[in-house]
C-alpha angles and dihedrals in degrees: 000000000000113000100199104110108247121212110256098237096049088047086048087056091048094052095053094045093054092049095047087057108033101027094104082043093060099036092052097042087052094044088053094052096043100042090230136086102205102058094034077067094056101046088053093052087054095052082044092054087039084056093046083055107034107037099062092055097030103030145251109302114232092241113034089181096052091039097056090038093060100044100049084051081055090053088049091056097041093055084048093055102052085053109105090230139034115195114220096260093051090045096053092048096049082050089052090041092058100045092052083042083046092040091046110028113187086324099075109161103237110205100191085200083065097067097027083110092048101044095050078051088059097046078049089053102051087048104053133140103242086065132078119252086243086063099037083059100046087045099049091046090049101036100027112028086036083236118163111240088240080060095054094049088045091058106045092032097243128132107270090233091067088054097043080052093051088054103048088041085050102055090040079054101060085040092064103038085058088233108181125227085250151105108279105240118284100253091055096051086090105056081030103053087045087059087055101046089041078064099048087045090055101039083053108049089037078072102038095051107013112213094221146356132054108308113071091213141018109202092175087074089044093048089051092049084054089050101053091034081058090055094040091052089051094051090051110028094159083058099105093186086060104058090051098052086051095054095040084058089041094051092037089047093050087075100052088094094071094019089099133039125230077268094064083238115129116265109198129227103261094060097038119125094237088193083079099054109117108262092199096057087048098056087036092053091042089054093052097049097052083051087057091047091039088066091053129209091120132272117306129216084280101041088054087053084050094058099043085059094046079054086067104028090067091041113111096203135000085268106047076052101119091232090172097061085050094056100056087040082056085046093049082045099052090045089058098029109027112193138138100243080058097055089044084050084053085056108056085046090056093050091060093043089041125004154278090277109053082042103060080049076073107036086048088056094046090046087054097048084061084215094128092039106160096007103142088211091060091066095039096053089051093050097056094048097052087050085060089052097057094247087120093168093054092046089057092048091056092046095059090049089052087047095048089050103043114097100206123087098221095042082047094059101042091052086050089051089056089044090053092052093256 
């Protein structure tokens, strides 16, 4: 450990930074050692709350990962060892626990190869099927993405005690359900690893388009789901659904950068600045998604959104886009994953290849149907293409109704300023 006195700011930051990183890492190693993930995350937490304390006074350790790791081993003995009685199993281990801790000290060598298992059980865990996906979400974000739980309110704009109580419910849950530190059987990775990357889809598009408050996005969620989606690429690289989710949030995120305005308000894709996408997202999406084609069987409900974002990734302007090919991929969408959005989604595409008028053929039969009843983006879709129509009242009427349905502030104003004629 490093002797030189650090400033406390600068230890706090590296606190945080090694927890951000290596936080799946430690709570799976000490999952795996315990025997029980509850209390591995609280362990963690401890070590977390010793580092907060120590680091600033006594240094930075070499090694943060290995530091925390060990001393929240050292917190596992010692409750052992206030218990009355240790049964023969805990007793070996805490015996095992304090020769590697002898034999390592706080240099403790940390081979990430080495919990790459365990860390791909842990994402298992938080997404299992005995939990809500409210609690699936707030414990993939804490125990995976190493988020706070005052992160995660912020983020979905919830008090932090209800996530602090989603957690804890969460983690009681899996206690009682008896759920192992393990892979889930073979025959259950499937309908498993689709709980997990229906997670990751709606951590991410809750920060591309945010379903309420003041800012219209939060790419910082967005930016996490693409972080854990890329772990969770490289523990599993014959997974061909995860290599298209990756490159759908790889493709979507290229286009943050000229999403807002220096006013934080949307700015829509037709009028984006597309000098500003990010180059890098859309090499690192197309890649993905030739890995996902590359292992064959077809592309699944998120490679053809993939693809319908590499359509407009390569597209030099909102008119060389080839709507056309957008519009069968919708159609090839809508055949595997009915559902109405995507249907409202066809049907925006149509209006570009085609035109407004074949288009609200579509919008009128959704709006019968009653299946997107109180969908803020039924209205609005309407509305543009009866402006470009010419039916400019009406447009306005269906724009007020958008307005009055949307549930973010700066959606809700832009759909006002169309109502009002500006």
């Amino acid at each position: 450990m490093t002797t030189a006195p650090e400033d406390a700011a600068a230890a706090q930051r590296a606190v945080a930074a090694v927890w951000r990183i290596e936080s799946a890492k430690i709570v799976a190693t000490l999952t795996r050692m315990v025997g029980d993930f509850g209390l591995a995350e609280d362990l963690a937490q401890e070590a977390l709350i010793d580092a907060l304390a120590q680091w600033p006074s006594e240094g930075v350790p070499r090694n943060g990962a290995a530091w925390l790791t060990a001393v929240a081993k050292r917190k596992a003995i010692d409750s052992w060892r206030r218990r009355e009685r240790l049964d023969d199993r805990i007793a070996v281990l805490a015996h095992d626990l304090e020769r590697e801790q002898d034999e390592a000290g706080d240099a403790l060598p940390w081979d990430p190869d080495a919990v790459d298992d365990d860390v791909l059980r842990l994402i298992f865990i938080s997404c299992h099927p005995v939990l809500s996906r409210e609690a699936q979400v707030a414990l993939t974000l804490r125990v995976v993405g190493g988020l706070s739980s005052e992160e995660i309110a912020r983020a979905f704009l919830v008090p932090t005690a209800t996530v602090q109580q989603r957690i804890v419910r969460a983690k009681k849950t899996l206690a009682a359900a008896g759920v192992p530190f393990e892979m889930p059987p073979r025959e259950e990775h499937a309908q498993r690893l689709g709980a997990i990357l229906g997670v990751l889809y709606l951590i991410f598009n809750e920060g591309h388009s945010a379903s309420s408050g003041a800012d219209w996005m939060r790419p910082e969620l967005s930016i996490e789901a693409i972080r854990l989606a890329r772990v969770l690429a490289a523990l599993t690289p014959r997974e061909r659904d995860v290599h298209s989710l990756l490159a759908l949030m790889e493709l979507t995120a290229a286009r943050f950068p000229a999403r807002l305005d220096e006013k934080g308000d949307p700015v829509l894709l037709a009028d984006q600045d597309r000098r500003r996408w990010d180059r890098g997202r859309i090499s690192r999406g197309r890649a993905a998604l030739a890995t996902a084609d590359a292992l064959g069987g077809g592309r699944s409900a998120y490679g053809l959104q993939a693809a319908i974002a590499e359509c407009h990734a390569v597209a030099a302007s909102i008119d060389d886009t080839d709507w056309e090919r957008i519009v069968v991929l919708y159609e090839a969408l809508g055949r595997i994953a009915p559902s109405p959005v995507v249907e409202l989604n066809r049907a925006a595409a149509v209006a570009m290849a085609t035109g407004p008028a074949s288009a609200l053929l579509i919008i009128d039969s959704l709006e019968a149907s009653g299946a997107l009843r109180g969908y803020h983006l039924l209205p609005a879709t309407r509305g543009e293409l009866l402006l470009r129509l010419g039916r400019h009242d009406e447009a306005r009427s269906e724009f007020a109704t958008a307005a009055a349905l949307a549930g973010n502030d700066r959606e809700r104003a832009l759909l006002e300023a169309k109502a009002a004629g500006r």
